[in-house]
N, CA, C and O atoms as a Maestro MAE file, in Angstrom:
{
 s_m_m2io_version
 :::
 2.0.0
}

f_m_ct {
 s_m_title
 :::
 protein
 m_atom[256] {
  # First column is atom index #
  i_m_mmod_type
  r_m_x_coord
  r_m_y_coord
  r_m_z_coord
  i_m_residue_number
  s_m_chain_name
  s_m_pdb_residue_name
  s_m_pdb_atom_name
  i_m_atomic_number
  :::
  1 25 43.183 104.824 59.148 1 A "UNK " " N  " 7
  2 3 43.476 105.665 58.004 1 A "UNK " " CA " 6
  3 2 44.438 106.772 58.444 1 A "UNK " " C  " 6
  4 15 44.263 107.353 59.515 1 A "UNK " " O  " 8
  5 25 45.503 107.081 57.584 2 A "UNK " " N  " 7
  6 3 46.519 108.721 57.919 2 A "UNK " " CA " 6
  7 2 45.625 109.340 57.747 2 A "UNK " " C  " 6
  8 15 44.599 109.270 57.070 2 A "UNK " " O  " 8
  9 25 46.255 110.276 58.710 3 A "UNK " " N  " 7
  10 3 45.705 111.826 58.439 3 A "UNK " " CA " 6
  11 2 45.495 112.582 57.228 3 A "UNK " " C  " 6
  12 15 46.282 112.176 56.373 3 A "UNK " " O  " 8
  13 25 44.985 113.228 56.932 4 A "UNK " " N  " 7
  14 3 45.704 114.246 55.328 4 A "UNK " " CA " 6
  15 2 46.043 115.302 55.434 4 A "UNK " " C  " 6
  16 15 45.531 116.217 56.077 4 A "UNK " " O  " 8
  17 25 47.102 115.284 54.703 5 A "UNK " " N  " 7
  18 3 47.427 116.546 54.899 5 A "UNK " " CA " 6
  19 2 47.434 117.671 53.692 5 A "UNK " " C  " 6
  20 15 48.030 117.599 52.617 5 A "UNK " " O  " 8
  21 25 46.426 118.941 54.288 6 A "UNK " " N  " 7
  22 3 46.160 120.072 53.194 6 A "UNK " " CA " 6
  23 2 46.940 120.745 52.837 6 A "UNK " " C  " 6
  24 15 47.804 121.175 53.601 6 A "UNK " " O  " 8
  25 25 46.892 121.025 51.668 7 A "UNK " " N  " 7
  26 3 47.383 122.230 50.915 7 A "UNK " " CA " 6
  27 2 46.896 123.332 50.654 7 A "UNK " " C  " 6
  28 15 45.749 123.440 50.221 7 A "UNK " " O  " 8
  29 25 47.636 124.283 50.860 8 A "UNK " " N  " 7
  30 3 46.995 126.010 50.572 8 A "UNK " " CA " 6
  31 2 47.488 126.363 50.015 8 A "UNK " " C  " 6
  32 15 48.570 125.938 49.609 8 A "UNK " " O  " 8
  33 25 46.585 127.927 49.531 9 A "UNK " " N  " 7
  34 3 47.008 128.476 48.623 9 A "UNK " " CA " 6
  35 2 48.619 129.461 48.446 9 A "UNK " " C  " 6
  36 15 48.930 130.340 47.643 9 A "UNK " " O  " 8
  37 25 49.247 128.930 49.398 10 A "UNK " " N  " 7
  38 3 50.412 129.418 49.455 10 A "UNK " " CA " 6
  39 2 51.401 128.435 49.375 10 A "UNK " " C  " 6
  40 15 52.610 128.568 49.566 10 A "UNK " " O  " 8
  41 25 50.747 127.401 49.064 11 A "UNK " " N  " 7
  42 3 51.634 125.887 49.193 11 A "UNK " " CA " 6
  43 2 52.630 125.654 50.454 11 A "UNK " " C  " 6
  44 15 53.734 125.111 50.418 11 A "UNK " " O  " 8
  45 25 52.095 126.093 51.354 12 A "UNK " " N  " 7
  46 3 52.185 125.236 52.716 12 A "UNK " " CA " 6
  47 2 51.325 124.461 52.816 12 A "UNK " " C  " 6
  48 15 50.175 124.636 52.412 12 A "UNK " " O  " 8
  49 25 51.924 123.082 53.596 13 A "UNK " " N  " 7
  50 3 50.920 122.039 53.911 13 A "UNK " " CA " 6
  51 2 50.024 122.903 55.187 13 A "UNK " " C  " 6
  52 15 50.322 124.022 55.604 13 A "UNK " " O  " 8
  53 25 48.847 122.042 55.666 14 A "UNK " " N  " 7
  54 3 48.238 122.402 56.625 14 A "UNK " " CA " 6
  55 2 47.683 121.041 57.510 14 A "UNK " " C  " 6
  56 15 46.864 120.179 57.189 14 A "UNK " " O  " 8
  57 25 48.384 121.200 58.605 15 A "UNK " " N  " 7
  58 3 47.067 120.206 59.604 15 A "UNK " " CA " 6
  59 2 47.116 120.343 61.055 15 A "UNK " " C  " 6
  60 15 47.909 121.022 61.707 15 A "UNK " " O  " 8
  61 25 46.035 119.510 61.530 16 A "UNK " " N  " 7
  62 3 45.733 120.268 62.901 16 A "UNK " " CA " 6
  63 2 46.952 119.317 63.610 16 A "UNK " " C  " 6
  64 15 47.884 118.694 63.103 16 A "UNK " " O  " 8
  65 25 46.516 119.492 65.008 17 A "UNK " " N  " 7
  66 3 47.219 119.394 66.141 17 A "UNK " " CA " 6
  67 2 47.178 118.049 66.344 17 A "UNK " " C  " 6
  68 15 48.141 117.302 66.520 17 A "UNK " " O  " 8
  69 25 45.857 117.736 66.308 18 A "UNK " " N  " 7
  70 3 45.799 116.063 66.194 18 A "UNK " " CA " 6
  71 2 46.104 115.081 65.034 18 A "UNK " " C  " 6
  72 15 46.435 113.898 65.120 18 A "UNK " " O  " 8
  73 25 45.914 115.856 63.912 19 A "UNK " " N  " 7
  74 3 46.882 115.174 62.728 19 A "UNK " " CA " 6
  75 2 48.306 115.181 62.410 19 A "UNK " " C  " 6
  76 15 48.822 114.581 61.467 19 A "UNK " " O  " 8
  77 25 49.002 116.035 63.421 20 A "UNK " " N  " 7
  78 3 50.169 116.547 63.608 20 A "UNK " " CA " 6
  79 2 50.749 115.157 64.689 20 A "UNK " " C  " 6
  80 15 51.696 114.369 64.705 20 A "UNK " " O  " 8
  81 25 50.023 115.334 65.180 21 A "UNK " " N  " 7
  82 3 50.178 114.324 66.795 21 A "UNK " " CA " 6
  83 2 50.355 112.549 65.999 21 A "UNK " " C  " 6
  84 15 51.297 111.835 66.344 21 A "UNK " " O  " 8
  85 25 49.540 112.169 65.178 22 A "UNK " " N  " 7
  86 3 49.371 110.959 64.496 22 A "UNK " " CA " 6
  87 2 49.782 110.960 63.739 22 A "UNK " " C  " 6
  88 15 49.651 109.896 63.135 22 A "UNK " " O  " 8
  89 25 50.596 111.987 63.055 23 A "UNK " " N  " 7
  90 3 51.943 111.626 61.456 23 A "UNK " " CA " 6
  91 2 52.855 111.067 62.546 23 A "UNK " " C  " 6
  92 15 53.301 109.921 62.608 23 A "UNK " " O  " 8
  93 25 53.087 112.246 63.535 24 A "UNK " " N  " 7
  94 3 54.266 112.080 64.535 24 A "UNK " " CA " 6
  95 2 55.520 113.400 63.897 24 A "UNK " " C  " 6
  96 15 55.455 114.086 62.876 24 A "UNK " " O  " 8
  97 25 56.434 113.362 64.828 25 A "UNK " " N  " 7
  98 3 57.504 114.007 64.683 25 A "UNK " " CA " 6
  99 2 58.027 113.624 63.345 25 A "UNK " " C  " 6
  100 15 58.023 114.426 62.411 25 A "UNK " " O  " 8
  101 25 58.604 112.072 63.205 26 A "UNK " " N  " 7
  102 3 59.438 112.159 62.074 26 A "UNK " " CA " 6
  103 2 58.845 112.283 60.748 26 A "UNK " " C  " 6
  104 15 59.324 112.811 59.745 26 A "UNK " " O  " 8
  105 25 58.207 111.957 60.842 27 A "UNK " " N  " 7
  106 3 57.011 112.242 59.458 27 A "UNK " " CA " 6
  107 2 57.091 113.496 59.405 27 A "UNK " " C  " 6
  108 15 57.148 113.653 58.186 27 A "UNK " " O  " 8
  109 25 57.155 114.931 60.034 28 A "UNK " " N  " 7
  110 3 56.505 116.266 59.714 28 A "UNK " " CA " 6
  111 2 58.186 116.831 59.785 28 A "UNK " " C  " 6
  112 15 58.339 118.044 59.640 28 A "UNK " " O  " 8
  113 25 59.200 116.128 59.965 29 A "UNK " " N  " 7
  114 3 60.768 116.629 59.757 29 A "UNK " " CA " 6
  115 2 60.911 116.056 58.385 29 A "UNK " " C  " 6
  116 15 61.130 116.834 57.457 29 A "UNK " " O  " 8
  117 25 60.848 115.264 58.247 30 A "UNK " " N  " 7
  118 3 60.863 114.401 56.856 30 A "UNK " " CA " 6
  119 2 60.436 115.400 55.854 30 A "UNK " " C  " 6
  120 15 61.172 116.018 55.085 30 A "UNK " " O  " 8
  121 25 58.650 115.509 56.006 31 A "UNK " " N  " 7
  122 3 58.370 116.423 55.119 31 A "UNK " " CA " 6
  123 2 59.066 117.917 55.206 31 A "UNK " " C  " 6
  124 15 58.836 118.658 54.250 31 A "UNK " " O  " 8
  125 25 59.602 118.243 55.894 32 A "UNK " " N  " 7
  126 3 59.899 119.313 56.305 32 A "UNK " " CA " 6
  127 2 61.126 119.477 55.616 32 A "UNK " " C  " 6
  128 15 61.253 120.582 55.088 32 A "UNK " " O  " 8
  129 25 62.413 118.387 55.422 33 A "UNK " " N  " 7
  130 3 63.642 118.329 54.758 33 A "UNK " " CA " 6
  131 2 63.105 117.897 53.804 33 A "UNK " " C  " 6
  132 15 63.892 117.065 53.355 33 A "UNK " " O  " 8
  133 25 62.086 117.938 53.078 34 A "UNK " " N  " 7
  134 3 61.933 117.860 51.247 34 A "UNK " " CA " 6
  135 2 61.982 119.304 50.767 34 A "UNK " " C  " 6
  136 15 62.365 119.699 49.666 34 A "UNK " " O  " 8
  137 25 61.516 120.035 51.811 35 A "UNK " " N  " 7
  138 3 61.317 121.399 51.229 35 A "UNK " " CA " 6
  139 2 59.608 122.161 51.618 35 A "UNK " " C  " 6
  140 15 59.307 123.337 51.414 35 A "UNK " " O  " 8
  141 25 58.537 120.884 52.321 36 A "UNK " " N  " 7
  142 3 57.414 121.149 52.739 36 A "UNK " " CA " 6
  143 2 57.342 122.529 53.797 36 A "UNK " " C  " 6
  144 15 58.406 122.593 54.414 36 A "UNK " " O  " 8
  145 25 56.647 123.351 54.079 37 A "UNK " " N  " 7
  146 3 55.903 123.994 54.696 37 A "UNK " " CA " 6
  147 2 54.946 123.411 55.043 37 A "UNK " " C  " 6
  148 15 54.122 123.051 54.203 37 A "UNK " " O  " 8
  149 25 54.760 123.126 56.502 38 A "UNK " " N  " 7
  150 3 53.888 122.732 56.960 38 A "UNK " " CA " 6
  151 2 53.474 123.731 58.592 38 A "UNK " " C  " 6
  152 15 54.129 123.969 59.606 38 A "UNK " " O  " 8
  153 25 52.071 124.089 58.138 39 A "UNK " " N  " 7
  154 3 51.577 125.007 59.271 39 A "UNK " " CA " 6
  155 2 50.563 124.138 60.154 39 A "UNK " " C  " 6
  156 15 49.909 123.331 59.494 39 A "UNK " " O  " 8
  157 25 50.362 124.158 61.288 40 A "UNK " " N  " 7
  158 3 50.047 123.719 62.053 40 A "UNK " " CA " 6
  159 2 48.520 124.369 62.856 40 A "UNK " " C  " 6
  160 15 48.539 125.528 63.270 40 A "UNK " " O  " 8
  161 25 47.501 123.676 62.981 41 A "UNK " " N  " 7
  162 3 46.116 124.389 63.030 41 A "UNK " " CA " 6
  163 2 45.590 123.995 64.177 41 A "UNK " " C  " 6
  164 15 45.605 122.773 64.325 41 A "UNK " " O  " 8
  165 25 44.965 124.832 65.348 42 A "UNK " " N  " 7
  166 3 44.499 124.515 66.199 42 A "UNK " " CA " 6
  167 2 43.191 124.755 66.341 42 A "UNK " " C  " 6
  168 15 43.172 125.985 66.306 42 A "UNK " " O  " 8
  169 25 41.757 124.296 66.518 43 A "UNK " " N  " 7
  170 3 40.479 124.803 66.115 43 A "UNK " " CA " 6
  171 2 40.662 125.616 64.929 43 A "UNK " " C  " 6
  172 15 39.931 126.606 64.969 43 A "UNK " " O  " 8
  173 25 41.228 125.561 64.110 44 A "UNK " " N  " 7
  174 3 41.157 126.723 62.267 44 A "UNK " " CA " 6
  175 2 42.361 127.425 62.555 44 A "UNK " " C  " 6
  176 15 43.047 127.561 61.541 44 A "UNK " " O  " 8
  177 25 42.893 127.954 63.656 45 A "UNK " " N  " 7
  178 3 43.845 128.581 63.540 45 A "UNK " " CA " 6
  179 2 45.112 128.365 63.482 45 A "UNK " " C  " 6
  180 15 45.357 127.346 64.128 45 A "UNK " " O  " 8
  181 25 46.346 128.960 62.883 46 A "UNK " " N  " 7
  182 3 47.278 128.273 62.807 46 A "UNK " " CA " 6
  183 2 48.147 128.898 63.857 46 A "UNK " " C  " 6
  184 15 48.035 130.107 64.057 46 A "UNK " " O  " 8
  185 25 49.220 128.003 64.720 47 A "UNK " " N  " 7
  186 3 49.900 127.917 65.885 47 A "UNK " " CA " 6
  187 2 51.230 127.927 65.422 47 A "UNK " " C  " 6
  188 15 51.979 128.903 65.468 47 A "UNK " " O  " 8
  189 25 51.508 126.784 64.963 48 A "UNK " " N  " 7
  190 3 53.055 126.860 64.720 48 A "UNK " " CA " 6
  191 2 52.959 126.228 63.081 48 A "UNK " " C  " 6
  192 15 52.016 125.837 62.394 48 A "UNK " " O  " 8
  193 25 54.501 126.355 62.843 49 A "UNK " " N  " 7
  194 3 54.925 125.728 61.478 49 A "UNK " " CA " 6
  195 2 56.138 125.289 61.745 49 A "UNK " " C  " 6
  196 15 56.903 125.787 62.571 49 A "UNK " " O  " 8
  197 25 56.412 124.056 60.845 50 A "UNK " " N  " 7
  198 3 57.436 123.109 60.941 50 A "UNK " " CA " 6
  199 2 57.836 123.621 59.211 50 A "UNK " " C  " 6
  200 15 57.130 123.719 58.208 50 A "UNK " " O  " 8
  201 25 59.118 123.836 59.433 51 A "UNK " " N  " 7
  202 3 60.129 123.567 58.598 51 A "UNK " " CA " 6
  203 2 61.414 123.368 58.032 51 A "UNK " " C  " 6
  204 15 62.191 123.528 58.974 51 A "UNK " " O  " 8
  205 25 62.120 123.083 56.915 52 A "UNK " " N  " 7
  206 3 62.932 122.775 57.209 52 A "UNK " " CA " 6
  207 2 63.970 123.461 56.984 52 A "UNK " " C  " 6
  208 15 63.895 124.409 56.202 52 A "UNK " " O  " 8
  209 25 65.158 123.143 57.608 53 A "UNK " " N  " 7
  210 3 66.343 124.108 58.081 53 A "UNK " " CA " 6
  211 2 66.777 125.461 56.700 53 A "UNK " " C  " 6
  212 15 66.795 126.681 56.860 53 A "UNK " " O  " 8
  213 25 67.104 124.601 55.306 54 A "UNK " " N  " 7
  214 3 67.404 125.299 54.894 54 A "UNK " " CA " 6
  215 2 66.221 126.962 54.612 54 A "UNK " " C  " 6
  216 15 66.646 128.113 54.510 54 A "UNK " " O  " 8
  217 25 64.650 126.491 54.550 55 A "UNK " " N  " 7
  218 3 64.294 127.503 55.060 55 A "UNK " " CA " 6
  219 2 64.109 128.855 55.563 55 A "UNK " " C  " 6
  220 15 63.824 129.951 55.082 55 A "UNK " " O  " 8
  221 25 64.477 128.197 57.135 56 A "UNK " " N  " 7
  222 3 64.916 128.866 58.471 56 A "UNK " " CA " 6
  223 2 66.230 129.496 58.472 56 A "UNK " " C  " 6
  224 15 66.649 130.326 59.279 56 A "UNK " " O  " 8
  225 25 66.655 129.140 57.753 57 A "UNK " " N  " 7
  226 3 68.319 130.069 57.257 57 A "UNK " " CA " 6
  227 2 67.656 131.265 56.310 57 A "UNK " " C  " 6
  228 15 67.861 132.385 56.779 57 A "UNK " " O  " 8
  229 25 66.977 131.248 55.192 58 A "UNK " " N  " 7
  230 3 66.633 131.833 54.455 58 A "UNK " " CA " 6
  231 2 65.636 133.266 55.333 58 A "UNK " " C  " 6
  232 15 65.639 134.451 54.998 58 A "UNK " " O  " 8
  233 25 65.091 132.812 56.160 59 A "UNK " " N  " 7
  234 3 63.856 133.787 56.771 59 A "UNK " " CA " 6
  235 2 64.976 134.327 57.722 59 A "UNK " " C  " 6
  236 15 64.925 135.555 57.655 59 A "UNK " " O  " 8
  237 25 65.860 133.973 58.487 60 A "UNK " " N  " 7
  238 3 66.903 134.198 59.460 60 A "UNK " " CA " 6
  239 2 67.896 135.194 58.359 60 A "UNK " " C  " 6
  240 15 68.213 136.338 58.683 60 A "UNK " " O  " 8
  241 25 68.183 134.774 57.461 61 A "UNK " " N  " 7
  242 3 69.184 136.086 56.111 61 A "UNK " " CA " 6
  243 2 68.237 137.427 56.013 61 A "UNK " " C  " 6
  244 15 68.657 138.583 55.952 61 A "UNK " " O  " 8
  245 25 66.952 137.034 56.014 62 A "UNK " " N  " 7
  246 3 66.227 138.163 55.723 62 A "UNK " " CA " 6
  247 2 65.947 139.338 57.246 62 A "UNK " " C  " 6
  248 15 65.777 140.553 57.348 62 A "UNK " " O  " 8
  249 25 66.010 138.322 58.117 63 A "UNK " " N  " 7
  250 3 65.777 139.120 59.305 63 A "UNK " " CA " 6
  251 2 67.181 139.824 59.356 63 A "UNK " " C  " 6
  252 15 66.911 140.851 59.979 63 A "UNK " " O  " 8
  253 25 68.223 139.862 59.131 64 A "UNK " " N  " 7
  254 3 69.308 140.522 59.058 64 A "UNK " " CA " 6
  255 2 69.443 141.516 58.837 64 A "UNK " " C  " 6
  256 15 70.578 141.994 58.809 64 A "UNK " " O  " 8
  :::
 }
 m_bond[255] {
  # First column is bond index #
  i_m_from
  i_m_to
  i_m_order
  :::
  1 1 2 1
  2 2 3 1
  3 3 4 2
  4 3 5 1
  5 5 6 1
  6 6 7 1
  7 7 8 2
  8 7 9 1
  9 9 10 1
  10 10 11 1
  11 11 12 2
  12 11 13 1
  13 13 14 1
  14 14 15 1
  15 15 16 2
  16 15 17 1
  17 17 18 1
  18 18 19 1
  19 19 20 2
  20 19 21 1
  21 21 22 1
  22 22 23 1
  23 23 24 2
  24 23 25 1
  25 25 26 1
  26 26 27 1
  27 27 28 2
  28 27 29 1
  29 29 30 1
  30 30 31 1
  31 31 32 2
  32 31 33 1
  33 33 34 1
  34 34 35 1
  35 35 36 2
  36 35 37 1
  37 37 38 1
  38 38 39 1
  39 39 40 2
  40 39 41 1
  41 41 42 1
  42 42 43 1
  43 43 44 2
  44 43 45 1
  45 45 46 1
  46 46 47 1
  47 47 48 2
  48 47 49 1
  49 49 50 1
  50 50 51 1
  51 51 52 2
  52 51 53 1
  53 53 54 1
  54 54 55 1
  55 55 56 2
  56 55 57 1
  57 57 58 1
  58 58 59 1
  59 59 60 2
  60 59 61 1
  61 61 62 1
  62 62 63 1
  63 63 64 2
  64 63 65 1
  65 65 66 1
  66 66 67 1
  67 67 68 2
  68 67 69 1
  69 69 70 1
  70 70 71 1
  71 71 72 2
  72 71 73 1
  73 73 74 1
  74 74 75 1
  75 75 76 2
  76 75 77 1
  77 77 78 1
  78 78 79 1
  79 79 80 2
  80 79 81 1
  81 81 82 1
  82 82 83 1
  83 83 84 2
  84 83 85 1
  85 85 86 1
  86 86 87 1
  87 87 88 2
  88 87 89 1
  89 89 90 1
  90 90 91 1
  91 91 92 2
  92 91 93 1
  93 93 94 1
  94 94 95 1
  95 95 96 2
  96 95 97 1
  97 97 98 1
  98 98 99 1
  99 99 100 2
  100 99 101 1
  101 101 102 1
  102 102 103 1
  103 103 104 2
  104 103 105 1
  105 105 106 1
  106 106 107 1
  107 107 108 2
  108 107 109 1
  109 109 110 1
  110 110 111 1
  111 111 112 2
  112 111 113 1
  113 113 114 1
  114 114 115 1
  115 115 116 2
  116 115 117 1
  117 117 118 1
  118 118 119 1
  119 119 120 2
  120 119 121 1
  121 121 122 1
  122 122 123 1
  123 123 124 2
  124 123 125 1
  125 125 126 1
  126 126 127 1
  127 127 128 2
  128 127 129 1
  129 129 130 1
  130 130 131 1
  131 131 132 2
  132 131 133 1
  133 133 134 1
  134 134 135 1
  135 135 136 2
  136 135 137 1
  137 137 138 1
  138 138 139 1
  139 139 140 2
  140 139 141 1
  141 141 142 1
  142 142 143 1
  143 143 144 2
  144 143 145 1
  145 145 146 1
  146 146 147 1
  147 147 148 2
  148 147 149 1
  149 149 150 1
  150 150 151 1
  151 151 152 2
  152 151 153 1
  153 153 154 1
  154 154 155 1
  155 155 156 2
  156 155 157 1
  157 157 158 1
  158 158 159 1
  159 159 160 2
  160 159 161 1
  161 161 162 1
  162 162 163 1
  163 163 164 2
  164 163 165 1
  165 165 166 1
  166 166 167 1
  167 167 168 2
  168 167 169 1
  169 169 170 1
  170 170 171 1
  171 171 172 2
  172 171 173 1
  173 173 174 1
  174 174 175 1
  175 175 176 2
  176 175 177 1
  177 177 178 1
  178 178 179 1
  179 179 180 2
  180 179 181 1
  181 181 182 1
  182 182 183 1
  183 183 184 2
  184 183 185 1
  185 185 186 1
  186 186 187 1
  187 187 188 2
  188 187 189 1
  189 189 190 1
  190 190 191 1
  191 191 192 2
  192 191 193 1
  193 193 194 1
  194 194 195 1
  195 195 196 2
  196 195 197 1
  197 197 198 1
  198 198 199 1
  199 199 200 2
  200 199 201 1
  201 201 202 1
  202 202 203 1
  203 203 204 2
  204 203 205 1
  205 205 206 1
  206 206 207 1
  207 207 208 2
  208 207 209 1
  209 209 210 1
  210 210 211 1
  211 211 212 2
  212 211 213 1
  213 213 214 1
  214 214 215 1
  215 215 216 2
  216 215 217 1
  217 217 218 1
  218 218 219 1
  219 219 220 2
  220 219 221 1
  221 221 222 1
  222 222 223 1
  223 223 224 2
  224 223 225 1
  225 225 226 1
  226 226 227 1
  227 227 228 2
  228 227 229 1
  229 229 230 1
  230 230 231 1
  231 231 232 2
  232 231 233 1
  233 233 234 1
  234 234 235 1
  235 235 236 2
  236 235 237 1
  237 237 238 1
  238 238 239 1
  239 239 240 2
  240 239 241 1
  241 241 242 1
  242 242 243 1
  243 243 244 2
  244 243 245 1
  245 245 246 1
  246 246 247 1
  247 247 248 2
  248 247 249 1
  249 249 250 1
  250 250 251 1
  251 251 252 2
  252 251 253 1
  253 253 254 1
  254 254 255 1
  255 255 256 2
  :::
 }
}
């Protein structure tokens, strides 16, 4: 069975490290160039987030 992947209340996706590990890379870029937020959870906590470029331009304009 895939993993699933959650949604929060901020509409970032959410999943752990090991569901991260078993989408794989291109799966979580993929979602990532639709426009997904996806945060990344290690025991409950979140570690990193994958997303996608246009994004990371947007948070990068603001850090300006």
């Amino acid at each position: 069975m895939a993993p699933q992947v959650k949604s929060n209340a901020t509409s970032a996706e959410s999943v752990t490290v090991t569901e991260a590990s078993r989408l794989g890379v291109s799966d979580l870029v993929r979602r990532a160039s639709q426009g997904h937020d996806i945060v990344v959870e290690k025991h409950g906590t979140p570690v990193a987030a994958v997303i996608g470029l246009a994004r990371f331009e947007q948070l990068e304009d603001l850090e300006a």
